[in-house]
C-alpha positions in Angstrom: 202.2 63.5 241.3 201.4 62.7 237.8 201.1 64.4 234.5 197.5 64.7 234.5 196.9 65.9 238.1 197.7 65.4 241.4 197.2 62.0 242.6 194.8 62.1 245.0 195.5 59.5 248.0 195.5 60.0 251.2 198.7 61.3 253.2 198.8 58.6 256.4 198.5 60.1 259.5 196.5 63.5 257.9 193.1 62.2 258.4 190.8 65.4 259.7 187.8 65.0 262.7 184.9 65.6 260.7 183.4 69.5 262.1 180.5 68.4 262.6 178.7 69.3 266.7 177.8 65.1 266.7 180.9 63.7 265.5 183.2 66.1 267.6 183.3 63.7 270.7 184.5 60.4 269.0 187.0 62.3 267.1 189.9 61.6 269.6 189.1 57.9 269.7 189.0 58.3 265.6 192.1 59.1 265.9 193.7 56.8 268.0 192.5 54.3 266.3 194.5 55.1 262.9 197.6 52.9 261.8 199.9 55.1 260.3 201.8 54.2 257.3 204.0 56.6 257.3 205.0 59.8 259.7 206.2 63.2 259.4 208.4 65.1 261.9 207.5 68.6 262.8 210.4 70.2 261.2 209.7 67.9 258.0 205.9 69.6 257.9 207.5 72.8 258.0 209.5 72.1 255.1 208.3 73.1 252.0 210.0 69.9 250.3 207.5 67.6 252.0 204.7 70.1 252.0 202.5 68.5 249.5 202.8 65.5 251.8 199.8 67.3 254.2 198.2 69.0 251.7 197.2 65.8 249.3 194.5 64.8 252.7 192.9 67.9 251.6 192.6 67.1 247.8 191.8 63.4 248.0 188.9 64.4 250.3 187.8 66.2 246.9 187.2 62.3 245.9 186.8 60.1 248.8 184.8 61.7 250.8 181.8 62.0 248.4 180.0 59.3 247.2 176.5 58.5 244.9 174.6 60.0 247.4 175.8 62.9 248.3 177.7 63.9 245.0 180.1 67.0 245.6 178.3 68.2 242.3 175.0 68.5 244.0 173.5 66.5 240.8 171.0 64.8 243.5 169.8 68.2 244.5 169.4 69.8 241.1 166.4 66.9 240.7 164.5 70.1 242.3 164.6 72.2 239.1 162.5 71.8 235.9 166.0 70.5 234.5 165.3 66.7 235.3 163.7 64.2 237.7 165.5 61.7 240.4 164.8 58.8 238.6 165.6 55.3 239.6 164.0 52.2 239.8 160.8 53.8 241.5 159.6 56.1 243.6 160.6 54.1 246.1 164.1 54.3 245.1 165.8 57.4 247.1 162.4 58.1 248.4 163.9 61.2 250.3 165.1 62.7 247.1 162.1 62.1 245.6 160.4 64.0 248.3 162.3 66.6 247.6 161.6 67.4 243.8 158.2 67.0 244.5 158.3 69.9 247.4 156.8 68.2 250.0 157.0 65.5 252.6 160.5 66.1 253.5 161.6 66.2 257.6 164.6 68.0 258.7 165.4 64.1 260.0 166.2 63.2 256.5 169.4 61.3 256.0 170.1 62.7 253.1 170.7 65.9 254.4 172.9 65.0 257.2 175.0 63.5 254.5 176.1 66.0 252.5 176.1 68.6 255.2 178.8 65.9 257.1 181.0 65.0 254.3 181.3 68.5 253.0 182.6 69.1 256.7 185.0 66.3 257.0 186.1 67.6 253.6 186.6 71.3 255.7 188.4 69.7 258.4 191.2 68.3 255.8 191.5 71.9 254.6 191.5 73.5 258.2 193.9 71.2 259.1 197.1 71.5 256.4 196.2 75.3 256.8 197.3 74.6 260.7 199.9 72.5 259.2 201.2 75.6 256.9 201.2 78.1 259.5 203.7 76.6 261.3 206.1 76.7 258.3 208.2 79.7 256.7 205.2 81.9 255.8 207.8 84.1 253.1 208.8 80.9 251.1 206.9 81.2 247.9 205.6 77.1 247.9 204.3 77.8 251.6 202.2 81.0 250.1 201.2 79.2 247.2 199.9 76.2 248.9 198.1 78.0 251.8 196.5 79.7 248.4 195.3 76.9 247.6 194.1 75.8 250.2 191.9 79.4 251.1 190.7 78.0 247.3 189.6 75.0 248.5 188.2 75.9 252.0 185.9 78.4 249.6 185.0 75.9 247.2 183.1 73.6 250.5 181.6 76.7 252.0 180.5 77.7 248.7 178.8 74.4 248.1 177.3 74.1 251.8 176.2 77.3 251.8 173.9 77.0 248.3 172.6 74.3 250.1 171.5 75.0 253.2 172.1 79.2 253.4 172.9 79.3 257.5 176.0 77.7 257.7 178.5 77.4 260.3 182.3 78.9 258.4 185.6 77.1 259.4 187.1 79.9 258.8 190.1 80.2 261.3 193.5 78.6 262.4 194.1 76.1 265.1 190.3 75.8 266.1 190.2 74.2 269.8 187.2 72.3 271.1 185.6 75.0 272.7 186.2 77.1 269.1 183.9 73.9 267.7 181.7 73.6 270.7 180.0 77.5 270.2 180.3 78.0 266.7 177.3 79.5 265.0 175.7 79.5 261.4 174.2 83.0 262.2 177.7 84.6 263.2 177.1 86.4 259.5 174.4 88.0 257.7 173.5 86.4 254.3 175.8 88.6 252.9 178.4 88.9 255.0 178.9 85.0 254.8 179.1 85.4 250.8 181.8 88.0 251.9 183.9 85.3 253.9 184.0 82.8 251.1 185.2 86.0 248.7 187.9 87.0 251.8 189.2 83.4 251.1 189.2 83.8 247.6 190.6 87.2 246.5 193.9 85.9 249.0 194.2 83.1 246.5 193.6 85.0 243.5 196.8 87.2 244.9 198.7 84.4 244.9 198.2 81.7 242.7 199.9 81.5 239.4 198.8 81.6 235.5 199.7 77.9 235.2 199.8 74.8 236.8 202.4 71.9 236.5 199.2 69.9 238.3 195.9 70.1 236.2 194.4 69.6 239.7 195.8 72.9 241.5 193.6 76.0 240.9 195.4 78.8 238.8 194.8 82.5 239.3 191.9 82.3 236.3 189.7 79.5 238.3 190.3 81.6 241.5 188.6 84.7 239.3 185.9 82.3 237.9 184.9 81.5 241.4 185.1 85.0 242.4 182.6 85.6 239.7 180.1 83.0 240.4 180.3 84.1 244.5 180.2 88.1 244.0 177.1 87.0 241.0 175.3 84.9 243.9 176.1 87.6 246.7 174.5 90.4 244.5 170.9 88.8 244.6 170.2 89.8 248.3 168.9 87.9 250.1 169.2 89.7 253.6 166.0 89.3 255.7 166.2 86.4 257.8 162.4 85.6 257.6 162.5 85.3 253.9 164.3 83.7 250.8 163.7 86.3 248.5 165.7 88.8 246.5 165.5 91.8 248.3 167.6 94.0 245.9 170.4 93.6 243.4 174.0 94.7 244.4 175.3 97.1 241.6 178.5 97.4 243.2 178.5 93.3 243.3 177.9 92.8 239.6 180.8 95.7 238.8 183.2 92.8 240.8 181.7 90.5 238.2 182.8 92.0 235.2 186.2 92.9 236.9 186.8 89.0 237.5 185.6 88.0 233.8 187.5 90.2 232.4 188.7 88.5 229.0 192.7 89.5 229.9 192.4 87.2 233.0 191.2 84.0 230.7 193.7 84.5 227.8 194.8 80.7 228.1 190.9 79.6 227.6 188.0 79.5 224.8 185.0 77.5 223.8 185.8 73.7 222.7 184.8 73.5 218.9 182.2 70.9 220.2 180.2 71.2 223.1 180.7 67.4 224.0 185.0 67.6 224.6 184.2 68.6 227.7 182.7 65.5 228.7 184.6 63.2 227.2 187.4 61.0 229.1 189.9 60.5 226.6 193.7 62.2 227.9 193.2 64.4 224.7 190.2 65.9 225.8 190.7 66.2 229.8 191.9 69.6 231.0 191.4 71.0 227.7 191.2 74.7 226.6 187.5 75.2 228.1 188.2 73.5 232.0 189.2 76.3 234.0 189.3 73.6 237.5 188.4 70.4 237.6 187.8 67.8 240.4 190.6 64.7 238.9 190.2 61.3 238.5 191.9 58.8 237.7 193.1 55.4 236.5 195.2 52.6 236.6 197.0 55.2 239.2 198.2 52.0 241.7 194.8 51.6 244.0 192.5 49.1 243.5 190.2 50.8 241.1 191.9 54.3 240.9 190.5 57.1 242.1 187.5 56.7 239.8 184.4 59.2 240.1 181.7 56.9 241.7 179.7 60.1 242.7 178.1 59.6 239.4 177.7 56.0 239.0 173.8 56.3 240.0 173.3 57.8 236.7 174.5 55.2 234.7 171.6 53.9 232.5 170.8 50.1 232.0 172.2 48.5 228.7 171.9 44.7 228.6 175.3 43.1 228.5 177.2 46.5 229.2 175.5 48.3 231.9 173.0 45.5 233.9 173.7 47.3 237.0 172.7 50.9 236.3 171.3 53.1 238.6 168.7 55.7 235.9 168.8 58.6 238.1 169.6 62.3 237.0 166.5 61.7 234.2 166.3 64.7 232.1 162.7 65.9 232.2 160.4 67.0 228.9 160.6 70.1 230.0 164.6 70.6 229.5 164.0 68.9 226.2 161.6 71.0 224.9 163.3 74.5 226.2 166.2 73.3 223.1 163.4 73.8 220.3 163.5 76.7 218.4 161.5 79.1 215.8 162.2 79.7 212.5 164.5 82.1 213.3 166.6 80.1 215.3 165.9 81.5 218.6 164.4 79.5 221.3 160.7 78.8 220.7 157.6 80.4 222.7 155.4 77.5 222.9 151.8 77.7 223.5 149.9 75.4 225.3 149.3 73.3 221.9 152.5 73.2 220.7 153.6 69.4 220.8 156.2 68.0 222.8 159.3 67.6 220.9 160.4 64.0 219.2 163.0 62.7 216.7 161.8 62.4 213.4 159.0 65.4 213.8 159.1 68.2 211.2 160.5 70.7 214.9 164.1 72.6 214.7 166.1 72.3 217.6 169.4 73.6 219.3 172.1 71.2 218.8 172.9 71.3 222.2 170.1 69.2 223.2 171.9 66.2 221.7 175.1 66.5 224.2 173.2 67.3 227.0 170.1 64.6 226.7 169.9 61.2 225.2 166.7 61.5 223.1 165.1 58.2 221.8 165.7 57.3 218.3 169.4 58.9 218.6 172.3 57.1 219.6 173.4 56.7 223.3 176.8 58.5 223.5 176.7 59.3 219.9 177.7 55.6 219.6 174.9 54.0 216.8 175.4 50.5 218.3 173.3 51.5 221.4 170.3 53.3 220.0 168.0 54.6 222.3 164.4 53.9 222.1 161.0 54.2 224.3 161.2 50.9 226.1 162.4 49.6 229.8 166.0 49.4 228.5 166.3 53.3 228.6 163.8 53.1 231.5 164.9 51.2 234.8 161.1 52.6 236.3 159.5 51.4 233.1 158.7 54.9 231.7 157.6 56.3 235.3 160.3 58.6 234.8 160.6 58.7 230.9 162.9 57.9 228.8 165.3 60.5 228.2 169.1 59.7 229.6 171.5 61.9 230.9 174.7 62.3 228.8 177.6 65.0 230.3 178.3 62.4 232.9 178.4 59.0 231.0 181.0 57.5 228.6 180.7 55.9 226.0 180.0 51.9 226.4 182.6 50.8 224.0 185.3 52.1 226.5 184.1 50.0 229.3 187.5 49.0 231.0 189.3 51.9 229.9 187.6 54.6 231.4 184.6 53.1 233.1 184.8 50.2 235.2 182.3 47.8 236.9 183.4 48.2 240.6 181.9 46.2 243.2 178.6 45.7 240.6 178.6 49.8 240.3 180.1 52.0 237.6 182.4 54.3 238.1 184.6 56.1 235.4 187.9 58.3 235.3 186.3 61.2 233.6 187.1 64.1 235.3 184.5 66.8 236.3 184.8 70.5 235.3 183.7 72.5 238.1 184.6 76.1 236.2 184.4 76.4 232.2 184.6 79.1 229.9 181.5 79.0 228.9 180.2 79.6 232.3 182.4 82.6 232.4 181.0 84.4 229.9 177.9 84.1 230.6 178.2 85.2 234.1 180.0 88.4 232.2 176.6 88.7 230.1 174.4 88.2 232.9 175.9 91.1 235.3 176.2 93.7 232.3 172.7 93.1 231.4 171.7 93.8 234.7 174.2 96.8 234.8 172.3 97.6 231.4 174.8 96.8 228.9 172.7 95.0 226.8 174.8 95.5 223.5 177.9 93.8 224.7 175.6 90.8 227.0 174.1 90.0 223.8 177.7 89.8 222.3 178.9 87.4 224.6 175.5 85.5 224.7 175.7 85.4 220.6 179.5 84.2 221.2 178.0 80.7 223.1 175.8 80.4 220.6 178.3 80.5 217.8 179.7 77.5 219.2 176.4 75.6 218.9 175.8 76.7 215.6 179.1 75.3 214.5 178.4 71.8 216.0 175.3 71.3 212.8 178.1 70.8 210.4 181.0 70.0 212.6 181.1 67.7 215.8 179.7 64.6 217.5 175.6 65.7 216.4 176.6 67.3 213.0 175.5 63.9 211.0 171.5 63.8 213.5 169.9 64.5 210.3 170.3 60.7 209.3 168.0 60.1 212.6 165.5 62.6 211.4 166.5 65.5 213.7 166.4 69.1 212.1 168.6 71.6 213.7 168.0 75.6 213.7 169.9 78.3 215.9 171.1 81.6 215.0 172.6 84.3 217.0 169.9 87.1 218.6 170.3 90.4 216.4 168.3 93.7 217.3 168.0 95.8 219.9 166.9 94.7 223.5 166.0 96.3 226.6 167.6 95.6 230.0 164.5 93.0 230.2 164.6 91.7 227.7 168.4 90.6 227.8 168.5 89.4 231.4 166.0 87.1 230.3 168.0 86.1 227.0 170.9 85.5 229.3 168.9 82.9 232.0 167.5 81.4 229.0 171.0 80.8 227.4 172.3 79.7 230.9 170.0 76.7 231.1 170.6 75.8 227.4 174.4 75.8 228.1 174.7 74.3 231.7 171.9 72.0 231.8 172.5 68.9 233.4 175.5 70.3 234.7 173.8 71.3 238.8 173.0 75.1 238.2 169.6 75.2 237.1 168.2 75.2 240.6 170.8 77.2 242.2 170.6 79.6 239.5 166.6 79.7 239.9 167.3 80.3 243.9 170.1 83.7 243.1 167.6 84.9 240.9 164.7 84.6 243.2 162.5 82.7 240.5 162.1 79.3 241.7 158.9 79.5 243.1 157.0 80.5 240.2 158.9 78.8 237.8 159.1 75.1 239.9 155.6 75.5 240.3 154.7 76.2 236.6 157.0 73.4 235.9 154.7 71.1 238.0 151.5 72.5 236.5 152.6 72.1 232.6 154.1 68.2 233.3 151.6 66.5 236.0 149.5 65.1 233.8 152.5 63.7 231.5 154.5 62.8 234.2 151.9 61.1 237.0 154.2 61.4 240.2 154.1 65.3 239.9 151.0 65.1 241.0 150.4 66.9 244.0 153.7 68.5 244.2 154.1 72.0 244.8 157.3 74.7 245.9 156.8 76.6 249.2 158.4 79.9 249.1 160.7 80.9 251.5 160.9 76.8 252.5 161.5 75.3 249.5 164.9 77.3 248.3 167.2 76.1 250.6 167.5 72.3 252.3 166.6 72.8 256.4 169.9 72.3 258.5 170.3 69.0 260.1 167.9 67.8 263.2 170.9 66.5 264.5 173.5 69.0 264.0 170.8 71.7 265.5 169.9 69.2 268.3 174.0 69.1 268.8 175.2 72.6 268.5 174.3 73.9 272.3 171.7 76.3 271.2 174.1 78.2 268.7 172.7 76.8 265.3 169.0 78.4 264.1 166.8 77.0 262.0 166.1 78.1 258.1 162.9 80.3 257.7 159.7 78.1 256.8 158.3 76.6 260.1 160.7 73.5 259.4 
């Protein structure tokens, strides 16, 4: 272990089959053909002093198993949302994903989706495996009970992320699965809802057990397992029940009620709001695991391996900077559309454009929401807040030579001055020891806001909403953008004051959440849960074709277009037991 987390490498000998129906068969040869390093005996698995010893498979997969293309955040898939475009060198460049924010021309034969649904699956068969492992050992020591907590935490946390993918998932959901158990599993064993219910089953055992703190930043605590339980009861109370559609049938008053209960301020008294906005993407030891990260996936550094366990799921959205960063991918682009959702009125609220109001640029006379500035690098500011990399409208911020624009992504890249301390050129790819917060505070209360509005408490949503925004407002004098007015950027945001109807603050509340967690993977899912991504990804098309060319032609399908089509191959595999996704795939 270290101080920071717990290091994730690879117990010899623990290495799961991947659950996958076209793996399955090779997984015995898989096997045989490891070289273990090391061994346990079966009494020394049932003791709780070597217990971490089969558990650490499960965490490292958290790591190891991902990679640039099929990011555990899901980054490549949020490209679907008005929030940002793939990006690259071309359109050429991850043509599938490219397919796939434009709506069309995408085949259930697409590697891309066979990737992610795979690896999150050999991630699940680490889990299902130390939870066999733990079974087998004294179930009333407390370490057994906390460690089987963790890893119900963990098993939710990959069917959490599968299922906001693809919706009819197959759950590995019990112990000491044989190959017959694999052979007829189906991802239609549970309604829609009842499959959110099995993630919260998972969940609501850990939350029993785990404890306030955490020697290891990397174990949940009892507050991340009631942050998750928030963001799963949030998605399960859009219903989405009939199997020929992907809309919102209805919204769950008994669901949101579970909401509040798990954001409940008393469960969260060892977090707040970082004083800037940008701590929690920084990857300096002061800043990691600070008072906003509820649970973050750990990384690492200098931690014995041969480039530690660095976070290469990112390192496609690395810009190009001559002599610093030659090798950089340019995905994740923001789009103009995120950029100009941060401008706002005199007021300081978020501005109602019209179709002639201009698209926002440093140096115009426009007020903006600081938080554009952490979330987007904007040309004529500096990259990383760093004024010896200034960002302008040319092909250095602009691998595709403007195809794509020229805004850059920020919450996932590091400042270039720290190259060799916490980002490394691996292998000609970039990779960096930042960790990545899966849960904040922030996030938190807006999912309180967001279920009391729509339980019509719109007083105390607004509160929470205005307490977000607080924080932004405190970053123009205080903070890594306090001193943008040098660069000709003019900042305005106030807190929302009056009264508001149960409307009227729902739609304060999604506003705020795309302000705050931009760039950050929820936009999409978020449009999905609230069953608005149709008309809102199609608007998004309409408004930015003609600024950004390869829109063109693009269009969302409902009840397609919400949810990625499960795997040719794994339905081709699965004996007749797997069903396809509504939308004549």
């Amino acid at each position: 272990m270290t101080t920071k987390n717990i290091k994730y490498t690879l117990a010899a000998g623990l290495v799961g089959c991947c659950l996958t129906a076209t793996t399955l068969t090779s997984c015995s040869k898989f096997l045989e053909e490891q070289v273990p390093q090391g061994t346990l005996t079966q009494d020394e698995v049932k003791n709780p002093k070597y217990i971490d010893n089969v558990i650490i498979s499960a965490y490292a997969g958290l790591v190891t198993i991902e990679d640039m293309n099929a990011s555990f955040s899901l980054w490549n898939y949020d490209t679907r949302s008005d929030d940002a475009y793939v990006g690259g060198a071309g359109f050429s460049d991850g043509d599938v994903f490219h397919n796939l924010e434009r709506g069309n021309g995408f085949l259930t034969t697409d590697w891309n989706f066979s990737s992610i649904w795979e690896r999150m699956y050999k991630f699940l068969s680490r889990v299902s495996l130390s939870m066999d492992m733990l079974n087998e050992a004294d179930q009333s020591n407390p370490t057994i009970q906390q460690r089987t907590a963790e890893m119900k935490f963990l098993r939710a946390y990959g069917h959490f992320q599968l299922k906001r993918l693809f919706k009819k998932i197959p759950f590995v959901n019990k112990l000491n699965m044989t190959e017959d158990d694999y052979n007829n599993m189906s991802n239609t064993e549970y309604t829609n809802d009842e499959g959110w219910q099995q993630i919260i089953n998972d969940l609501e055992d850990a939350y029993a057990v785990l404890p306030v703190k955490q020697a290891d930043k990397g174990r949940p605590t009892k507050a991340a397992a009631a942050a998750f339980l928030a963001k799963v009861y949030l998605y399960k109370a859009y219903r989405q029940d009939d199997p020929k559609t992907n809309q919102v049938t209805g919204i769950n008053q008994q669901d949101l009620e579970k909401v509040v209960e798990y954001t409940n301020p008393s469960l969260y008294a060892n977090y707040d709001l970082e004083p800037d906005m940008h701590n929690n993407f920084r990857p300096e030891e002061a800043y990691e695991n600070g008072v906003e990260s509820i649970w973050a996936i750990q990384y690492s550094r200098n931690d014995g391996t041969d480039y530690g366990n660095l976070n290469f799921s990112n390192r496609l959205i690395v810009p190009c900077i001559p002599k610093v960063h030659d090798s950089g991918g340019d995905f994740y682009k923001p789009s103009i559309n995120l950029v100009n959702a941060y401008r706002t009125n005199s007021d300081g609220l978020p501005l109602v454009a019209t179709a002639s109001t201009p698209d926002y640029e440093v140096g115009s006379a426009q007020t903006v929401d600081p938080r554009l500035f952490v979330t987007v690098g904007v040309p004529g500011t500096p990259y990383m807040f760093n004024p010896s990399y200034m960002m302008a409208k040319s092909n250095t911020w602009s691998r595709s030579g403007g195809t794509y624009g020229y805004f850059v992504s920020l919450k996932q890249n590091i400042d270039p001055d720290l190259t060799n301390v916490y980002i490394y050129n691996c292998d000609n790819q970039w990779a960096s020891s930042m960790n990545r917060i899966v849960f904040r505070y922030a996030d938190v209360l807006l999912m309180r806001a967001e279920a009391l509005a729509q339980l019509g408490q719109t007083d105390e949503a607004i509160q929470l909403v205005n307490k977000v925004r607080q924080r932004a407002m405190g970053m123009t004098t205080s903070g890594s953008v306090a001193n943008y007015s040098k660069y000709g950027v003019h900042f305005a945001i106030n807190k929302y004051n009056g009264n508001y109807s149960k409307e009227q603050a729902v739609d304060i509340v999604k506003t705020e959440r795309r302000l705050e967690l931009a760039m950050e993977s929820e936009r999409f899912f978020d449009l999905v849960r609230w069953g608005d991504a149709a008309r809102v990804i199609n608007k998004f098309y309409t408004e930015e074709k003609e600024k950004m060319g390869f829109l063109d032609g693009s269009s969302f399908t409902a009840d397609k277009n919400e949810y990625c089509p499960v795997p040719f191959g794994q339905i081709s595999a699965s004996n007749g037991h797997y069903e396809q996704n509504c939308g004549a795939w």
